[in-house]
N, C-alpha and C positions, 0 to 999 in steps of 0.2 A: 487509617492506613490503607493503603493499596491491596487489593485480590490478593489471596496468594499464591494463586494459578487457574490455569484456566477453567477447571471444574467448580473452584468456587465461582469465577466470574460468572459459569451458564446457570450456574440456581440464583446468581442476580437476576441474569436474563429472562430466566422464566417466571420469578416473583412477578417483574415488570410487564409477562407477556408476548413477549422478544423470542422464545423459543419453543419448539416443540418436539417433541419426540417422533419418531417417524418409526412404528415398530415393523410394515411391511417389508417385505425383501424388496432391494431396490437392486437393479442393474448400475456399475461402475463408468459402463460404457454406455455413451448420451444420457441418460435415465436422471444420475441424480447432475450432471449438466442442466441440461433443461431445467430441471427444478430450482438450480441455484442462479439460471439466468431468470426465470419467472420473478425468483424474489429481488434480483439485481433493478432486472426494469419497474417493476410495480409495486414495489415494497411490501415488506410483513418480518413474522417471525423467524431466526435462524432454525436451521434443520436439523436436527440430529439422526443422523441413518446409522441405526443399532443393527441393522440385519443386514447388510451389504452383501451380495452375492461372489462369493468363491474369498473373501477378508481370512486372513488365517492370523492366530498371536490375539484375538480377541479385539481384533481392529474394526473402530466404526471411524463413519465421516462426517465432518459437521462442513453444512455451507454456510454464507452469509452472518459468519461468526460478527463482520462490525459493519456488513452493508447496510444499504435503505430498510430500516424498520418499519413496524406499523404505526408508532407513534409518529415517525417523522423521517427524515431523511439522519439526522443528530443523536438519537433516541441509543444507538445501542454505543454509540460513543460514548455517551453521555451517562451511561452503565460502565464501562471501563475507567470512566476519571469518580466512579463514586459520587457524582450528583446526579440530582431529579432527572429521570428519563425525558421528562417530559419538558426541559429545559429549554427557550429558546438558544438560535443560534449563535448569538451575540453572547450570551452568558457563556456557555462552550467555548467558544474563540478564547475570550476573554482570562478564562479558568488556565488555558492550554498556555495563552501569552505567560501568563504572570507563572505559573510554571515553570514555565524553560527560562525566567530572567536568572536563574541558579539552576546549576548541574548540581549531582548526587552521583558523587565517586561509588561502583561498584562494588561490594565486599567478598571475598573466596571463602567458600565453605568447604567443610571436609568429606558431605556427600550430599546426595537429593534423593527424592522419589522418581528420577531420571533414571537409576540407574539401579531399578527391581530389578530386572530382566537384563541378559546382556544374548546377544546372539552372535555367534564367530563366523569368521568370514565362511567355515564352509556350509556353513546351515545359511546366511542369507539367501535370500530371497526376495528380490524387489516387488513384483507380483503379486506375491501374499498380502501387501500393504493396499491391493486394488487403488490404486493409481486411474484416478476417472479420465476418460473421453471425456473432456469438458463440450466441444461443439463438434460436429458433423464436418469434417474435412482438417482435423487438427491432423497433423503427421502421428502422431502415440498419444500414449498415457505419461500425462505429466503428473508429478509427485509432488512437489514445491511450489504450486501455485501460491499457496499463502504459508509458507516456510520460509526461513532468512540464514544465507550460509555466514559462514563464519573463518576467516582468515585473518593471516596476524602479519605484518610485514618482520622480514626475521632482523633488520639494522636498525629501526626505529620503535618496534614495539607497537607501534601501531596499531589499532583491531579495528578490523571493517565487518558491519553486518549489512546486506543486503538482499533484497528478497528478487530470486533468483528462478526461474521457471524452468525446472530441469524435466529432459523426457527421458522414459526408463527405457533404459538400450538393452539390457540383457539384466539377468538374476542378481548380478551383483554393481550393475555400471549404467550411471547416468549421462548424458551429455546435454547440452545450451548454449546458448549464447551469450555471452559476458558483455555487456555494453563495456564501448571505450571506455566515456566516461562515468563509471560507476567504480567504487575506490575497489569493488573488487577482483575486474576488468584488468584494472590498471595496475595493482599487485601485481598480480598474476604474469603481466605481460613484461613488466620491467623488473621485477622483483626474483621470479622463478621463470618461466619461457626463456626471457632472456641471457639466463647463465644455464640453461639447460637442468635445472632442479626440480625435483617434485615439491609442490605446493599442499602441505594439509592443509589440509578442512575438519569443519563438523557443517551440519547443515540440523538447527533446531526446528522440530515440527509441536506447533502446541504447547509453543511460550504463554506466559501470563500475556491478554491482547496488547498491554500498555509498552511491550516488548517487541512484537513484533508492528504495531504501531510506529516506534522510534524508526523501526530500520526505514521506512519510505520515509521520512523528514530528511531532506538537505542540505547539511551543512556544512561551513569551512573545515575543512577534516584540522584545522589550526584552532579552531574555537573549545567544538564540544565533539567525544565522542559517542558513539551510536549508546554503548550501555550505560552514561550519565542522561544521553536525553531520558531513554528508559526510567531509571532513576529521578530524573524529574517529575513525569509524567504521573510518576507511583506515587510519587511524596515519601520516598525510600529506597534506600537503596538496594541492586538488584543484588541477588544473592548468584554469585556463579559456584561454580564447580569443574574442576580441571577433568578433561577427556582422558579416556584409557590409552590411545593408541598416541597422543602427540599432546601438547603442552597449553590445548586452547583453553579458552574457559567457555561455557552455556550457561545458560539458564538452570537451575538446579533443579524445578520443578515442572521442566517440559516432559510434555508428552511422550517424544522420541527425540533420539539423536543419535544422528550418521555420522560415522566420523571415517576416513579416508585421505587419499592421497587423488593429487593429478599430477599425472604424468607427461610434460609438453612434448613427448612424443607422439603422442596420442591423439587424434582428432577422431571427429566421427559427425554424420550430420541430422542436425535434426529440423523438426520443423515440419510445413506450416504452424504458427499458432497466430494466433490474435492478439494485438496488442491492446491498451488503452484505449484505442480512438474507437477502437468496434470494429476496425477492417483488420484481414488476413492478408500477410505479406504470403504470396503464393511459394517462392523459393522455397526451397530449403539452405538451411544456414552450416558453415564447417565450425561445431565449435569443440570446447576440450574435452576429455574424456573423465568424469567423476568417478572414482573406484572404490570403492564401500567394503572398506577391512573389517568392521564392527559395527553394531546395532545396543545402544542401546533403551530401555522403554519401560514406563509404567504398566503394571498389568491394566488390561483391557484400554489399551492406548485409544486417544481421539484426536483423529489428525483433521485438521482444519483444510479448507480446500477454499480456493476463491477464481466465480468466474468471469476472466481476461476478459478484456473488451465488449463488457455488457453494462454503459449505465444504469445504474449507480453502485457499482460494486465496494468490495472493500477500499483496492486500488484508490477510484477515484475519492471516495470518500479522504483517505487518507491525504495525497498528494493535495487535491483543496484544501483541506486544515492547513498542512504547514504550509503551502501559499499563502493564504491569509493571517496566517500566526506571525510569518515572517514580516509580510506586507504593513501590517499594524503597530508593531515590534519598528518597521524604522521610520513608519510614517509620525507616530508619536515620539519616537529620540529627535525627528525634525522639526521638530512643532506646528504640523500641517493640520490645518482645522478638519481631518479625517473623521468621521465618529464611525465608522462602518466601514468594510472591508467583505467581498464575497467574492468566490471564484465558483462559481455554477461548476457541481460538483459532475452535471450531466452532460456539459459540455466539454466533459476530457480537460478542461486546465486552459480554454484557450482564449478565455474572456476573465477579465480582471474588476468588478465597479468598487467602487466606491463612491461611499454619501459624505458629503463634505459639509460643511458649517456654514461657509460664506460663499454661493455662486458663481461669486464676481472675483477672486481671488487666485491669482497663479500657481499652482501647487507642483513644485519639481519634487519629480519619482525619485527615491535613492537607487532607481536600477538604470538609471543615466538617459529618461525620456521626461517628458513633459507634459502635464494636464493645461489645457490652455480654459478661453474665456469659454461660457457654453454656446455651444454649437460651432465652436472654431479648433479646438485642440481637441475636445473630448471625443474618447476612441482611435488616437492616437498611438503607435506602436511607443512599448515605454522602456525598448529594449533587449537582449537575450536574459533569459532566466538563469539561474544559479544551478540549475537541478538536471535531470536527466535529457530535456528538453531543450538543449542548448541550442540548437538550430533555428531552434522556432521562435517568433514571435510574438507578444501576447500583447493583447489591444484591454487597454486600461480605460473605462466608461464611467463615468461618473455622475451621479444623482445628487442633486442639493436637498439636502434634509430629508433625505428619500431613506424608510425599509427596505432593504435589498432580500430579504430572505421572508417565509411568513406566507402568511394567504395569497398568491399574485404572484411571487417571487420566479417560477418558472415561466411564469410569460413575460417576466421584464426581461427573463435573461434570455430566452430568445428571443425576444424582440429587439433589445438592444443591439445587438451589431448590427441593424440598416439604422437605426433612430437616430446616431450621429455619426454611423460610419459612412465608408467609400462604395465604391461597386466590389472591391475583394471581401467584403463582409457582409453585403447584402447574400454575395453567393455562400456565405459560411450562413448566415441567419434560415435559408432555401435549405439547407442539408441539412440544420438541427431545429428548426422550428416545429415540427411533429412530437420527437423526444422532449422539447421544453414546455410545449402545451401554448396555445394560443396563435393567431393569424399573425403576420406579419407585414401585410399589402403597405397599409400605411407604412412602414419603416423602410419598404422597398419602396416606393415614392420617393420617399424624402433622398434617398439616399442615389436614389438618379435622377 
């Protein structure tokens, strides 16, 4: 069976190696950032900061809860689905597919270890929860970096979990930026903004990881929803628990959970932060105003943190899997001689290979592009993605009977966008080929 919360999960983690304790006093601001971007770029064990400076409610912070390990880049993932840490990645993948080909409906309980501790709204206190400076020039203290809120459409029933990067505005009020298309965004703006209604929330901090893992997977909000993927993932289903102040369900055995109201009267800005790619949108962004009615939390809560735009964080770890989970899942309902599937987990999502069976064989994408012969089609744009990335395009590269992941792996994948791309990917290959490890020259050759 599945963890059954996150505290079981980090004595997995540490069995493995995967974690440490951190008993110095750490600074909130930059201090445990830096820390959790060292272990993003260069991999090792997750952090546990027991001593956080000015934490009040018995709060520590853990980084790098499912980024790049020591064992490997897979290794603490590979601790959340309950096999060998030491796993290659194709067993992973593998594990994750046949997983999700069945949902596991979530079950309601009548209480959790969520909800020892409750705090009212006049005793909140955002602050006290030390809310980190992840990098030097973020506009605040974000709270939610690896937190997933929680909203219900109120006509369809609906539930959307998405992990949501909220900065703390005042002692009791968050504000972010809702992407369009993200189902939470999109409630939000048709659902509630648009007839002028307050939208509850909860917002779960220090879910079981296989939980807050589901919420960055992408899918037809018609298929599966966020807490059966969760449920898959577990090999069980999740156990929720209905919120004090409105009718959601959480996680039973989180950490914490905020539970609140937005107001579409309300904006407020926040901003810079870091996205995915590693760059800072400089702006500041208008987004809605999060207002925190209730707290409630385990004693000596451990809120997870994950830092933004630093390969190979949790983020990108995550959004590569279900790229690949997904990728594999229709390349094999198509019966495309695929045996391998990798999205370079360092390169943000913006390279696709796959190792195929037969060289000489045409393989159409199910995302409406085309692998053609080698060296004619391969690296070939293979269409817009399903996921939060709609705009952009992602170049699909292909290897005959080639390891994509493994000893070598970070220099094929940045080497690969010059070795069969254009001059627009030789100049991507120039901008990530440091991060992926290995020269390039020859690929930029070839490729002009």
């Amino acid at each position: 069976m599945a963890h059954f919360d996150l505290r079981e999960y980090l004595e997995k983690l540490e069995a493995a190696g995967e974690l440490r304790r951190i008993d110095a006093e750490v600074d909130p601001n930059l201090e445990v950032g830096a820390i959790a971007q060292r272990l993003a770029e260069r991999g090792g064990p997750a952090a546990h900061f027991v001593n956080v400076k000015g934490a009040g409610h018995g709060v520590s912070l853990l980084g790098g809860s499912l980024a790049r390990g020591s064992a490997g880049l897979w290794s603490k993932v590979a601790v959340a689905l309950e096999i060998d840490h030491m796993s290659e990645y194709r067993d992973v993948l593998d594990e994750v597919v046949r997983r999700c080909e069945s949902s596991i409906r979530p079950m309601q309980v009548g209480g959790g270890a969520c909800k020892e501790v409750k705090i009212e709204a006049k005793d909140i206190d955002l602050e006290s929860l030390v809310p980190p400076t992840l990098h030097d020039g973020d506009g605040g203290r974000y709270l939610t970096t690896w937190a997933f809120a929680v909203v219900q459409e109120p006509d369809t029933g609906f539930v959307a979990w998405d992990v949501v990067p909220l900065m703390v505005l005042s002692k009791n009020t968050l504000t972010g930026r809702l992407p369009e298309d993200s189902n939470i965004g999109r409630i939000y703006r048709t659902k509630f903004a648009a007839k002028g209604k307050p939208m509850p929330f909860a917002i779960v901090m220090g879910a079981v990881p296989t939980a807050t893992l589901a919420t960055t997977f992408r899918r037809r909000r018609s298929t599966v929803s966020d807490p059966e993927i969760a449920g898959s993932l577990q090999r069980g289903p999740m156990q929720l628990v209905k919120c004090e102040t409105n009718d959601l369900l959480v996680p039973a055995t989180a950490e914490m959970v905020l539970e609140g109201i937005v107001d579409p009267s309300k904006t407020a800005e926040s901003g810079p932060f870091a996205g995915t790619f590693g760059y800072r949108i400089p702006e500041k962004h208008s987004g809605p105003v999060f207002e925190v009615q209730l707290i409630t939390h385990r004693e000596d809560p451990i809120l997870p943190f994950c830092a933004w735009g630093t390969p190979t964080s949790e983020i990108h770890i995550a959004q590569g899997l279900d790229s690949d989970a997904q990728l594999k899942a229709r390349f094999e309902k198509a019966g495309a001689p695929v045996i391998d599937v990798f999205t370079p987990p360092w390169l943000a999502g913006s390279v696709v290979a796959a190792s195929v069976q037969d060289p000489g064989r045409q393989l159409r994408s199910q995302r409406g592009g085309r692998v053609g012969r080698q060296g004619r089609g391969t690296g070939r744009p293979i269409g817009k993605r399903e996921d939060a990335r709609r705009d952009r395009r992602i170049r699909l590269l292909r290897y005959p009977d080639h390891p994509l992941h493994g000893a070598g792996g970070r220099r094929r994948g940045g080497t690969a966008c010059t070795r069969h791309g254009d001059h627009g990917t030789a100049r991507c290959a120039r901008r990530c080929r440091q991060v992926a490890g290995g020269s390039s020259r020859r690929g930029r050759r070839e490729a002009e």
